[in-house]
NULO-989519 format. One line per field, with one value per residue (C-alpha): residue number from 1; residue in one letter; chain; z, x, y. Coordinates in steps of 0.02 Angstrom, whole numbers, plus 32768, in hexadecimal, padded with zeros to 4 digits. Example, Ala and Ser with C-alpha at 12.3 -4.5 7.8 and 13.67 -1.06 7.14 Angstrom:
! NULO-989519
vonu: 1, 2;
nuza: a, s;
torti: A, A;
up: 8186, 8165;
east: 8267, 82AC;
north: 7F1F, 7FCB;
! end
This chain:
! NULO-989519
vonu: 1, 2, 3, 4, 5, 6, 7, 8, 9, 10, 11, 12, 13, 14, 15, 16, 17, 18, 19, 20, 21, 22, 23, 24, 25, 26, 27, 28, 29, 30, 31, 32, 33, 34, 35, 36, 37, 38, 39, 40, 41, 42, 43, 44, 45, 46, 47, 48, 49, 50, 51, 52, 53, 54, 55, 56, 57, 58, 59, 60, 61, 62, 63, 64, 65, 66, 67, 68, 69, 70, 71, 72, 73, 74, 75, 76, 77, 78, 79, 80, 81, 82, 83, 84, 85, 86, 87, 88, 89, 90, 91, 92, 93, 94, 95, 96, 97, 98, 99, 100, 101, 102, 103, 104, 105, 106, 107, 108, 109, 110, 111, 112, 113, 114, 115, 116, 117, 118, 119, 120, 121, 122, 123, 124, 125, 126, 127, 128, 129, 130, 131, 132, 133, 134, 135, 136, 137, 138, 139, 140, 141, 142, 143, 144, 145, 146, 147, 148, 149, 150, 151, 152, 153, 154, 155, 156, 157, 158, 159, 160, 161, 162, 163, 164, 165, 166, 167, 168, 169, 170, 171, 172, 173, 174, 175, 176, 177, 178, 179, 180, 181, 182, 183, 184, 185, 186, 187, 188, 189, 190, 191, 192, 193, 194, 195, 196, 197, 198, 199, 200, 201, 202, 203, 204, 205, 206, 207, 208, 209, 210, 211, 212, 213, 214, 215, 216, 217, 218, 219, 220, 221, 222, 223, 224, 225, 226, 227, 228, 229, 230, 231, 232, 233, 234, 235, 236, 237, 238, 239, 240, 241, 242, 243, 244, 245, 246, 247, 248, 249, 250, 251, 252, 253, 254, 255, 256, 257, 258, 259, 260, 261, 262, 263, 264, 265, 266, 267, 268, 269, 270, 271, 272, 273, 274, 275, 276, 277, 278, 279, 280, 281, 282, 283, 284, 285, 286, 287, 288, 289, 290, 291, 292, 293, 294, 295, 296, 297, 298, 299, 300, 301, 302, 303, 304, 305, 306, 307, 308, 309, 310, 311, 312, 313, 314, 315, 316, 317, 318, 319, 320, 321, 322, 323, 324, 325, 326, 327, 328, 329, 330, 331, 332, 333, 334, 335, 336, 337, 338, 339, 340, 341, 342, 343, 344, 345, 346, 347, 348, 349, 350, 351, 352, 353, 354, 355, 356, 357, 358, 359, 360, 361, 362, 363, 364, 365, 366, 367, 368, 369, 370, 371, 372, 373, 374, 375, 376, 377, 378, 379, 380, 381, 382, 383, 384, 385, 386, 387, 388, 389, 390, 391, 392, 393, 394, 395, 396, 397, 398, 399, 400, 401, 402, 403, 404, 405, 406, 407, 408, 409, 410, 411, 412, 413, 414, 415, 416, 417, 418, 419, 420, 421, 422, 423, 424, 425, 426, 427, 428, 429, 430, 431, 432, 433, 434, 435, 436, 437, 438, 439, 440, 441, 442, 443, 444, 445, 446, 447, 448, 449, 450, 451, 452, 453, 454, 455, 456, 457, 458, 459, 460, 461, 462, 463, 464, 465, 466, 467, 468, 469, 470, 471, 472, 473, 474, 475, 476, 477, 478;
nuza: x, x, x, x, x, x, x, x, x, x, x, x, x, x, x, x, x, x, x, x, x, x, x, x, x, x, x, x, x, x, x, x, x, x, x, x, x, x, x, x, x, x, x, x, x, x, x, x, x, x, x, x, x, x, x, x, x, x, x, x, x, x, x, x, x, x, x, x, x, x, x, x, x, x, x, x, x, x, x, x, x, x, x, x, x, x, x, x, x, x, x, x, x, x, x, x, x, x, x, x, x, x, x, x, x, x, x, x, x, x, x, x, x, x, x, x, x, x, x, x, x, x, x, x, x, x, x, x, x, x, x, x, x, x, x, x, x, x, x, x, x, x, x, x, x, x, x, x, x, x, x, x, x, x, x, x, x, x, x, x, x, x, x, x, x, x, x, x, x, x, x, x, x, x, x, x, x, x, x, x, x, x, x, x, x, x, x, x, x, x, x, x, x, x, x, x, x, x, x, x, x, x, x, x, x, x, x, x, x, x, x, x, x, x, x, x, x, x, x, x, x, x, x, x, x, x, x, x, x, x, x, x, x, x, x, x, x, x, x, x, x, x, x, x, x, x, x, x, x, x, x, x, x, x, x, x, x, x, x, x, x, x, x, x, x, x, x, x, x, x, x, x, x, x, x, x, x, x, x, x, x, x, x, x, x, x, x, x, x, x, x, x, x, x, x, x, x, x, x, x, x, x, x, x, x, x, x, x, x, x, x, x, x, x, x, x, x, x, x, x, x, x, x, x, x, x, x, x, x, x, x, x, x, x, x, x, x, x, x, x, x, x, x, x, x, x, x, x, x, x, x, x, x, x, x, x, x, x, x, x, x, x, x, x, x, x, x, x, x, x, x, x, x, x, x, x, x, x, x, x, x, x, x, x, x, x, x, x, x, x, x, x, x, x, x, x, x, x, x, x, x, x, x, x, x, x, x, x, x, x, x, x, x, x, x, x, x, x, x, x, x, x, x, x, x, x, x, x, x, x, x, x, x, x, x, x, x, x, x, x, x, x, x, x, x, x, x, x, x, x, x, x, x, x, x, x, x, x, x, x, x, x, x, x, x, x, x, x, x, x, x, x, x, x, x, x, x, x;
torti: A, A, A, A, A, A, A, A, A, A, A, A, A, A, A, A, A, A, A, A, A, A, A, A, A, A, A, A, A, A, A, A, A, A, A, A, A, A, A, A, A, A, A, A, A, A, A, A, A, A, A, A, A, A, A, A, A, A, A, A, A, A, A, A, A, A, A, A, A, A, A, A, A, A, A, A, A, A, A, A, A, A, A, A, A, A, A, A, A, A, A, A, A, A, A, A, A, A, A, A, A, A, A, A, A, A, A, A, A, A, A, A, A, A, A, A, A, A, A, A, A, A, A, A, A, A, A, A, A, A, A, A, A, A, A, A, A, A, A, A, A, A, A, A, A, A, A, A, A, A, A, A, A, A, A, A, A, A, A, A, A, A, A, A, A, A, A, A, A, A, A, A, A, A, A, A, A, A, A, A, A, A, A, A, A, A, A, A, A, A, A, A, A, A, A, A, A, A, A, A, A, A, A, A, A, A, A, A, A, A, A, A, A, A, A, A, A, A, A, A, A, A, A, A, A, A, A, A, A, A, A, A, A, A, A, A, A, A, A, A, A, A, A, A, A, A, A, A, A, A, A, A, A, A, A, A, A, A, A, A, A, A, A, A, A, A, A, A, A, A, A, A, A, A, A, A, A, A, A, A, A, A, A, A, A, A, A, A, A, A, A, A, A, A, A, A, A, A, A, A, A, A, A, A, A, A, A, A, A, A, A, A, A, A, A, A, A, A, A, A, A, A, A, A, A, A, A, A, A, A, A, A, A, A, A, A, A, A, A, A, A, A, A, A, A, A, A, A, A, A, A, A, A, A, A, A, A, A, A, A, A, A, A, A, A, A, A, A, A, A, A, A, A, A, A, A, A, A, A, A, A, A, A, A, A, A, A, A, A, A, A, A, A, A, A, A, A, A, A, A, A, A, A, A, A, A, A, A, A, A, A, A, A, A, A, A, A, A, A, A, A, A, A, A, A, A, A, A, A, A, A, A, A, A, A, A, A, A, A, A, A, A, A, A, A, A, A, A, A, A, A, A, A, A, A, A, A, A, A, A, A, A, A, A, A, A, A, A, A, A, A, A, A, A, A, A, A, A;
up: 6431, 63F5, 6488, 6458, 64B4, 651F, 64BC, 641E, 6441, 6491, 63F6, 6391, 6406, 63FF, 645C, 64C2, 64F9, 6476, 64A1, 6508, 65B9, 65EF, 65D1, 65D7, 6566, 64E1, 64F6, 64EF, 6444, 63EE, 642B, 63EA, 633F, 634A, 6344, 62D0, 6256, 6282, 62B8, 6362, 6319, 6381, 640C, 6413, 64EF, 651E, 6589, 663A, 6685, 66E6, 6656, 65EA, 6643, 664E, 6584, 658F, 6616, 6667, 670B, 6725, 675B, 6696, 6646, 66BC, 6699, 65E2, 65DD, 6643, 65B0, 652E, 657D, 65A8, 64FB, 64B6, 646A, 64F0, 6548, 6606, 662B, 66E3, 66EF, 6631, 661A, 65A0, 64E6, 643C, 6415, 63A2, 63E4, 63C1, 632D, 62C2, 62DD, 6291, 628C, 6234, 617A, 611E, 6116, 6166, 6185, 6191, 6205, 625D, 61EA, 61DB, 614D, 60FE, 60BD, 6108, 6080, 5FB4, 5F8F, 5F15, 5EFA, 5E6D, 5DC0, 5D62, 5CFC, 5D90, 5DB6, 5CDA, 5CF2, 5D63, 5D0B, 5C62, 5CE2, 5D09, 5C58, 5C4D, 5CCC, 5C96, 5C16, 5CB0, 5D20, 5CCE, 5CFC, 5D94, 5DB4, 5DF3, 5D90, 5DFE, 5D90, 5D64, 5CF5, 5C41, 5BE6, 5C69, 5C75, 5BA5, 5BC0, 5C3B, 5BCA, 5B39, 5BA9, 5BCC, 5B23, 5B08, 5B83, 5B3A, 5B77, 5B04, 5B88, 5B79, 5BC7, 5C2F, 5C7B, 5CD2, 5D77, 5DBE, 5E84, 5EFE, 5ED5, 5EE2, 5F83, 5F7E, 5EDB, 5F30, 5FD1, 5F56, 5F05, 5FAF, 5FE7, 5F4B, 5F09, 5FC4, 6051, 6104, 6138, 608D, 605D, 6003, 5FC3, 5FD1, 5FB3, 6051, 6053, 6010, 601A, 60D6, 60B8, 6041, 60E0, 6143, 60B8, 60B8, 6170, 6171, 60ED, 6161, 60EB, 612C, 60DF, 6092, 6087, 600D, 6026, 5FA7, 5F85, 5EE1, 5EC9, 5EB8, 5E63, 5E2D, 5EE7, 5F00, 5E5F, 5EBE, 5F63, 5F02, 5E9D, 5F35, 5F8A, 5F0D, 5ED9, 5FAA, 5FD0, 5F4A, 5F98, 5F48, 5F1F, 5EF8, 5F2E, 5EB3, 5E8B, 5DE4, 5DA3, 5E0D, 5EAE, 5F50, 5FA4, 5F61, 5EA6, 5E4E, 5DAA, 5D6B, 5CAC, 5C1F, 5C2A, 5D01, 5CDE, 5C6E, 5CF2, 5D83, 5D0B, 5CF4, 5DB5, 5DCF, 5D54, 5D9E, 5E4E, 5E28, 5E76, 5E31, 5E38, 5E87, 5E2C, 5E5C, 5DE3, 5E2A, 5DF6, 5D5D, 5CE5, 5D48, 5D0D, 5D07, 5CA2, 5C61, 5C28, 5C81, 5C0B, 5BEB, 5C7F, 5CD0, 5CBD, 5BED, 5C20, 5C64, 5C74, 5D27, 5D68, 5DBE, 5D8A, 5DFA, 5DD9, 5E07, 5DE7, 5E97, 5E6D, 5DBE, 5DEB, 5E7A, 5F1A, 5F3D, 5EA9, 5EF6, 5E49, 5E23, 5DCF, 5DCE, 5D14, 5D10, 5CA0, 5C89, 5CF1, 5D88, 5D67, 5D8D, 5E2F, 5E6C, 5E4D, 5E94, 5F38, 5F2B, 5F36, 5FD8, 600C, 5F8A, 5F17, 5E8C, 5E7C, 5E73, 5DC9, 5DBE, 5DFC, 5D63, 5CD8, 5D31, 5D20, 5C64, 5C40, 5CA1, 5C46, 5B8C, 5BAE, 5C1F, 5BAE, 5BB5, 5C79, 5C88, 5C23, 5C96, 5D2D, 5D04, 5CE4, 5D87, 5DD1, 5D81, 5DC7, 5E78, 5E76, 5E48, 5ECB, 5F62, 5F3B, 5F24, 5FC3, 602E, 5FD5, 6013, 60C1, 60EB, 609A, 60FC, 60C4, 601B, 5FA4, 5F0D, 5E72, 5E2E, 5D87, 5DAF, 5E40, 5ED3, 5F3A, 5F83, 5FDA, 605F, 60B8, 6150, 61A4, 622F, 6276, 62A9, 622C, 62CA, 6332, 629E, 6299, 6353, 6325, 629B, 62D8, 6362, 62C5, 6268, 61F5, 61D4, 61AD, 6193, 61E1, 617B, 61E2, 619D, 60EC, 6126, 61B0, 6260, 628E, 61F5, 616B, 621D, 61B6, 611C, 611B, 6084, 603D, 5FB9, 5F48, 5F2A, 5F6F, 5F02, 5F10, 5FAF, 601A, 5FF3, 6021, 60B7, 60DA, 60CF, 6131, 61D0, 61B5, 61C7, 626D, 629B, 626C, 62CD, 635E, 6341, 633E, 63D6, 6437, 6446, 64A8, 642A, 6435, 64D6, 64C2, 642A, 6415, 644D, 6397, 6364, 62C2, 6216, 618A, 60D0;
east: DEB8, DEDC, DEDA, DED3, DF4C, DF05, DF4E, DF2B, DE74, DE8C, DEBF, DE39, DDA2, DE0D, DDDC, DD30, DD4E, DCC7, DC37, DBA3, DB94, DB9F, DC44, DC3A, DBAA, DC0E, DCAB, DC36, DBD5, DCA4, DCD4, DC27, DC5B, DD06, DCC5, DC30, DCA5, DD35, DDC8, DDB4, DD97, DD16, DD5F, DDDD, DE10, DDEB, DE7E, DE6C, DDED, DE7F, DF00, DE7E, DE3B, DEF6, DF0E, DE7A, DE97, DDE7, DDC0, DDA4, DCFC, DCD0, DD22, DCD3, DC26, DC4F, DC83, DBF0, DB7F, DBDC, DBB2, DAF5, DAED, DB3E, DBDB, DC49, DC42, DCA2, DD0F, DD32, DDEF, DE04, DDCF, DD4E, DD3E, DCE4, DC49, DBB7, DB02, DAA2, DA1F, DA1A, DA62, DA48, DAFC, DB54, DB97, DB1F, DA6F, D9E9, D930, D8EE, D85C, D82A, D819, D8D8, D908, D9B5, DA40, DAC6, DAC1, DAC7, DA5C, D9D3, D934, D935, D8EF, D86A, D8EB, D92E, D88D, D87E, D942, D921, D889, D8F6, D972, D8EB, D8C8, D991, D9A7, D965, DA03, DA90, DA39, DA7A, DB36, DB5E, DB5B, DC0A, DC62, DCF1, DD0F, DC62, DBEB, DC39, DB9D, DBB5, DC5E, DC6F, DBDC, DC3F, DCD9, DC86, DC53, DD07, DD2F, DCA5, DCE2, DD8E, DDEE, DDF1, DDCE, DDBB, DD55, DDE9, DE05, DD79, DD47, DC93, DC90, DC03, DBEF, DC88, DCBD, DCE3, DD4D, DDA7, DDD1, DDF9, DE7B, DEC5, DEDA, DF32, DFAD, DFD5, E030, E00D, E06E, E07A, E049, DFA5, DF7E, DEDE, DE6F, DE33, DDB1, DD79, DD02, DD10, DCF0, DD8D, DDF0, DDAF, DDC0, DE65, DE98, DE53, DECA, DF59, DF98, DFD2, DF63, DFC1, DF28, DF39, DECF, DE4F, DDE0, DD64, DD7E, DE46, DE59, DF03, DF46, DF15, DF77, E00D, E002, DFE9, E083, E0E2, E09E, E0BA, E175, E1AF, E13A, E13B, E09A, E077, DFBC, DF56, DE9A, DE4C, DD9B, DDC1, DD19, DC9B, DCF8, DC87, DC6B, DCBB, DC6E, DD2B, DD2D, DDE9, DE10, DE6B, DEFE, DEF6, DEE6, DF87, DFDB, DFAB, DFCF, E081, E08B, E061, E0D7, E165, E13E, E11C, E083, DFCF, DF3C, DE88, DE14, DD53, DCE5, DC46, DC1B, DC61, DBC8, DB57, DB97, DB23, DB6C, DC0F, DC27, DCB8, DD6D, DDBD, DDCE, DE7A, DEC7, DEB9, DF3D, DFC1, DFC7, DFC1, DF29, DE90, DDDD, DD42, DC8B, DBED, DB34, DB07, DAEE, DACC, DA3C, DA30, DAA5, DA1D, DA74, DB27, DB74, DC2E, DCBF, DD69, DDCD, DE8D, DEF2, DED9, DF5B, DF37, DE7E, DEC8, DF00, DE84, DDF9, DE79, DE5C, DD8B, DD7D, DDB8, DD27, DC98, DCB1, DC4C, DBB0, DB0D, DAC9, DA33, DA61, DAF9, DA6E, DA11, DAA5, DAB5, DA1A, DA3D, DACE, DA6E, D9FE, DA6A, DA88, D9D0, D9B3, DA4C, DA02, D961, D9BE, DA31, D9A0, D94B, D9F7, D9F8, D95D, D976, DA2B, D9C9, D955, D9C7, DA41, D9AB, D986, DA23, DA4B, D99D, D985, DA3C, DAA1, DB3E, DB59, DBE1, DBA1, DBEE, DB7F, DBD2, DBDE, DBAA, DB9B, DB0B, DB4C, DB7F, DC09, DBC9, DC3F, DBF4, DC13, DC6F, DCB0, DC15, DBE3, DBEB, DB68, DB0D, DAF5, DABD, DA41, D9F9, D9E1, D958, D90D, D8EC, D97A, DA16, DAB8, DB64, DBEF, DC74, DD0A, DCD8, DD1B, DDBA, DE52, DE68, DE02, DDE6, DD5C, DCDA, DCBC, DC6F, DBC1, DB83, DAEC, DAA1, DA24, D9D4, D92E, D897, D87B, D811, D876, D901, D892, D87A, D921, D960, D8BF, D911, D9AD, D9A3, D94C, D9D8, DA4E, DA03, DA11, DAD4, DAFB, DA7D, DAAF, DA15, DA0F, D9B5, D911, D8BE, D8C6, D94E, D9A8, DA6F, DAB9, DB48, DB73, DB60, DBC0, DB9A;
north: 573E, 57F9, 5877, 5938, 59A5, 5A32, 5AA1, 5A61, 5A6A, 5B1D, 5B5B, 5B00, 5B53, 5BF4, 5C9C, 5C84, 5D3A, 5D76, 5D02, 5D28, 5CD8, 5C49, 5C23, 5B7B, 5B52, 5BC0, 5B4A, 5AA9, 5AFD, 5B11, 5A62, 5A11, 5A6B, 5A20, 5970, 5990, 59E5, 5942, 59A7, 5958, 58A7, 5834, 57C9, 5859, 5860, 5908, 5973, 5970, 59FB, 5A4B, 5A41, 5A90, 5B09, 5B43, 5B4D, 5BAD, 5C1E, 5BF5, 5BB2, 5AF1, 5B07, 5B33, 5AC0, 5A35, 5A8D, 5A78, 59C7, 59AB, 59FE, 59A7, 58FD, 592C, 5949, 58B3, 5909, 58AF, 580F, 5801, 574F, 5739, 575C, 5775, 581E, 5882, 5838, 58A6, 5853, 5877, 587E, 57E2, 57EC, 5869, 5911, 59C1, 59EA, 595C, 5967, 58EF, 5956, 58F4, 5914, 59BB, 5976, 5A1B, 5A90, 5AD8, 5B2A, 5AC6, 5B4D, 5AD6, 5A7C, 5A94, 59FA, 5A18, 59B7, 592D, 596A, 5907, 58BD, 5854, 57C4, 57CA, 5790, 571B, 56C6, 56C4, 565F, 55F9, 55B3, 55A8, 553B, 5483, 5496, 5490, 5410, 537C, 53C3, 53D7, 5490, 54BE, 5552, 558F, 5617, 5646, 55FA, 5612, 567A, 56ED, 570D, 571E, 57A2, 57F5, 57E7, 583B, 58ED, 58E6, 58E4, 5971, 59EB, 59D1, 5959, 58B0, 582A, 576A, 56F2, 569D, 5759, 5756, 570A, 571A, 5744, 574D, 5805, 589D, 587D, 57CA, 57FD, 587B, 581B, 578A, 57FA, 582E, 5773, 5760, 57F1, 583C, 57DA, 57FA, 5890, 58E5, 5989, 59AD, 5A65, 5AAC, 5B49, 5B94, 5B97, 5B01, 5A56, 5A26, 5967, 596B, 59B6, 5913, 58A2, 58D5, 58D1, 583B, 57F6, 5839, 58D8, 596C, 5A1A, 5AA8, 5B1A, 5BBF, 5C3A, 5C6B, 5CF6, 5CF5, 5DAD, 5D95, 5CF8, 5D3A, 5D45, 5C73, 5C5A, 5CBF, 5C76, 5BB7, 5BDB, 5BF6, 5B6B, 5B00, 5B29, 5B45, 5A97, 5A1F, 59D7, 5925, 5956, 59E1, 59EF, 5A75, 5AA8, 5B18, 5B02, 5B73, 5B5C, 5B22, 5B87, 5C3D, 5C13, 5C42, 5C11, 5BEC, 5C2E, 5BE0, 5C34, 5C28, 5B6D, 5B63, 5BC9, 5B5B, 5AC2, 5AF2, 5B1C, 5A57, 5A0D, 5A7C, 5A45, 5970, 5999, 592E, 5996, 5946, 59AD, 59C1, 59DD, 59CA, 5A68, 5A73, 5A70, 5ACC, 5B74, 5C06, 5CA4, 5C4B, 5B9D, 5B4E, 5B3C, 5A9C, 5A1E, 5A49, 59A1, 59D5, 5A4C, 59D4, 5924, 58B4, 5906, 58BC, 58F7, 58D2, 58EA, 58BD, 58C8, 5905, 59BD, 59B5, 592C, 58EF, 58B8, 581A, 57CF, 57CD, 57C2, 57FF, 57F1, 580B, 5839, 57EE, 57A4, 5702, 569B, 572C, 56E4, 5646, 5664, 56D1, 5644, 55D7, 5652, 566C, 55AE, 559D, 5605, 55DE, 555D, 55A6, 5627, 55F5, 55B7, 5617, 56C6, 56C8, 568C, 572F, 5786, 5758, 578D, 5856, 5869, 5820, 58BF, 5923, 59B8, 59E9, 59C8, 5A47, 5ABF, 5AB9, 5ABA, 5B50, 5BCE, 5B81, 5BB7, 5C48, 5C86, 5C47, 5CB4, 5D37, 5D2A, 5CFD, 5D78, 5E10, 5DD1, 5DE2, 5E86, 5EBC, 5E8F, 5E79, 5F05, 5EF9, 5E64, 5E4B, 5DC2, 5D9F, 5D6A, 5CBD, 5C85, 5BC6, 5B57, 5B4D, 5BC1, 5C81, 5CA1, 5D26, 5D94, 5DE5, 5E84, 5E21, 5D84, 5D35, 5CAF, 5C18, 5C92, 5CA0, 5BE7, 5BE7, 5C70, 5C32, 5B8B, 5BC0, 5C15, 5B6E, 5B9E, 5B28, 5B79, 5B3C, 5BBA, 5BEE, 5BAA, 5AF3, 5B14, 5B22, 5B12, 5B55, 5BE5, 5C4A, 5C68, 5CAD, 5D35, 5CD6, 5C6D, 5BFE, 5C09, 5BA0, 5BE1, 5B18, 5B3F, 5B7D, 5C42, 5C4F, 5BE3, 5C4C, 5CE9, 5CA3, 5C63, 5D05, 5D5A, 5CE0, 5CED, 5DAD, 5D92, 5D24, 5DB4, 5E24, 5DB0, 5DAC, 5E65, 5EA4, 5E07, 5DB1, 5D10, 5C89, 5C78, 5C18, 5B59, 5B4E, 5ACB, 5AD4, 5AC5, 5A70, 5AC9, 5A74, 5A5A, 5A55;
! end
């Protein structure tokens, strides 16, 4: 059973002085964010009231109104004797990572998730007619149904890095790839090196797998000054792995050159350390068409993609790019949680990628446009704000006039706008300052979006109570 130490979880909620009466709902709202987010895992005992109430330098009588919240609300459970466990609400719940319904009208910007093109049920029909030809085998493909992974093989080979077949293994989208890579290249208690910010289910997929994060911090408008502090890290550390998003990083949009690629290349080699490398984003560029894959400047690395945000995330098809005998074990490692991908969905996927260079081309100048619109939009109606125009990706990178991205949240949320806060892309108690946006949403949404979200804002800097009858949040993550 893992217990959390009072101070441990003092320092995660971090200074309540700031927040707006009652004390104790504001303390239950940061530890309900703790366990959506997982850095207080579920089933995780709770300090003692008195012991906490000490880390925090608050009386008792708050933190046991807190707990008390936390368990009305279903983000705790109470064992006779035992003590105070993390637990997540039953049914579905606004503030978890995995999007689900938006039954009441909300307005998504937590997460970058756009709607399935027209090309996606003509995919699935041509999968349809493929089909009769596998049913006499029996289906299993641990590595991925071979038509598909040759197809994936050959954009490799396009983008600039020759790739075979037998380098490729097919996941149940990005994520499974990455946390596939973790369970395999990084023992428990090793270091893995990060951007901060960066892709919060990568931070989980990784704790989960028992690492240790080295986070560097990153900012799109210095992309020099990550190369710097990654360098250091990576000469002073010698981390095992690397978790890197060179190719329109989520969420800051930082697009890494040729020549910053050959640099952070040698930096690798130098250091032993294998790179992860996420390249979900990597073909949805905007202005500038993404260089090389990094692995084409140094040998070892680990490439994974998907078709989530290029297509569609219903599909949950990914992949991860090694060379072939790391291929080897890293199916070796999927197995043990899927045995293979579904037949259907990877003939689907075959047929995407047989006509994906026109779909892209349609979705980039619908991307285009909806930039356009959402940043004319915050530059408008919220002018303090600093937002960076991308070059690819789904996303800005907002930095606002002050820390208050996790009262944003709050805000917006009795506004019928969902918002992820800032502090989830990364570690500790940084990044409040910083709220993603995704521009996935046709124009008037957006307009819209933005119309509540400066209400919200306003809310934050008069300090406005939320509205009458909203919901207590628990703050989402993208």
């Amino acid at each position: 059973m893992e217990t959390t130490s009072a101070r441990r979880l003092a320092e995660l909620v971090g200074d309540l002085a700031g927040e707006r009466p009652p004390r104790y709902a504001a303390l239950a709202q940061r530890v309900r964010m703790l366990v959506a987010d997982g850095r207080v895992p579920l089933g995780t005992r709770l300090p003692a009231e008195r012991e906490l109430a000490a880390a925090l330098t608050l009386s008792r009588a708050t933190v046991t109104a807190a707990y008390a919240r936390l368990r009305d609300d279903g983000w705790a459970t109470a064992r006779q004797g035992a003590g105070t466990f993390a637990a997540l609400p039953a049914g579905p719940h606004r503030g978890a990572w995995v999007p689900g319904p938006v039954d009441d009208g909300s307005i998504d910007m937590a997460h970058a998730a756009p709607s399935a093109p027209a090309s996606v049920p003509a995919a699935f029909a041509a999968a349809l007619a493929e089909l009769p030809r596998h049913l006499p085998q029996h289906g299993y493909h641990p590595a991925g149904l071979p038509d598909l992974r040759a197809r994936i093989a050959e954009r490799y080979t396009a983008r600039g890095l020759p790739t075979t077949p037998e380098q490729i293994l097919v996941t149940a989208g990005a994520l499974h790839g990455v946390a596939t890579a973790f369970q395999t290249l990084v023992r428990r208690g090793q270091r893995l090196l990060t951007e901060q910010p960066t892709y919060p289910n990568a931070l989980d997929a990784a704790r989960a797998s028992g690492v240790r994060i080295l986070p560097t911090a990153l900012d799109a408008a210095e992309p020099d000054a990550w190369l710097d502090a990654a360098e250091r890290a990576l000469r002073t550390v010698r981390p095992a792995a690397a978790y890197l998003m060179p190719d329109f990083h989520n969420p800051t949009g930082r697009l890494v050159d040729a020549a910053g690629r050959e640099r952070l290349a040698a930096a690798l080699r130098r250091a032993g350390t294998v790179a992860v490398v996420d390249e979900t984003f990597a073909e949805l560029w905007l202005d500038t068409p993404a260089p090389p894959p990094l692995a084409s400047f140094g040998e070892g690395h680990v490439s994974v993609g998907s078709l989530s945000k290029t297509f569609w995330g219903g599909l949950r098809i990914g992949w991860v790019r090694a060379e072939a005998e790391t291929v080897r074990h890293l199916t070796a490692v999927a197995v043990r949680s899927t045995m293979a991908g579904p037949v259907v969905e990877q003939l689907a996927a075959c047929a995407l990628l047989d006509g994906a260079d026109a779909a892209l081309g349609e979705l980039r100048q619908q991307l285009r446009e909806r930039r356009a619109v959402l940043l004319g939009e915050l530059r408008s109606r919220l002018p303090a704000w600093r937002v960076r125009e991308p070059a690819g990706g789904l996303v800005l990178w907002c930095g606002l006039p002050s820390p208050r991205s996790r009262a944003l949240v709050a805000a917006a949320e009795g506004h019928g706008l969902r918002l992820a806060p800032g502090p989830l892309f990364g570690t500790g108690h940084a990044l409040d300052d910083r709220l993603r946006l995704p521009y996935t949403h046709p124009p008037e949404l957006l307009r819209a979006a933005v119309s509540l979200l400066a209400r919200a804002d306003a809310d934050v800097e008069h300090g406005a109570a939320p509205p009458d009858g909203a919901p207590a949040p628990a703050d989402p993550v993208v």
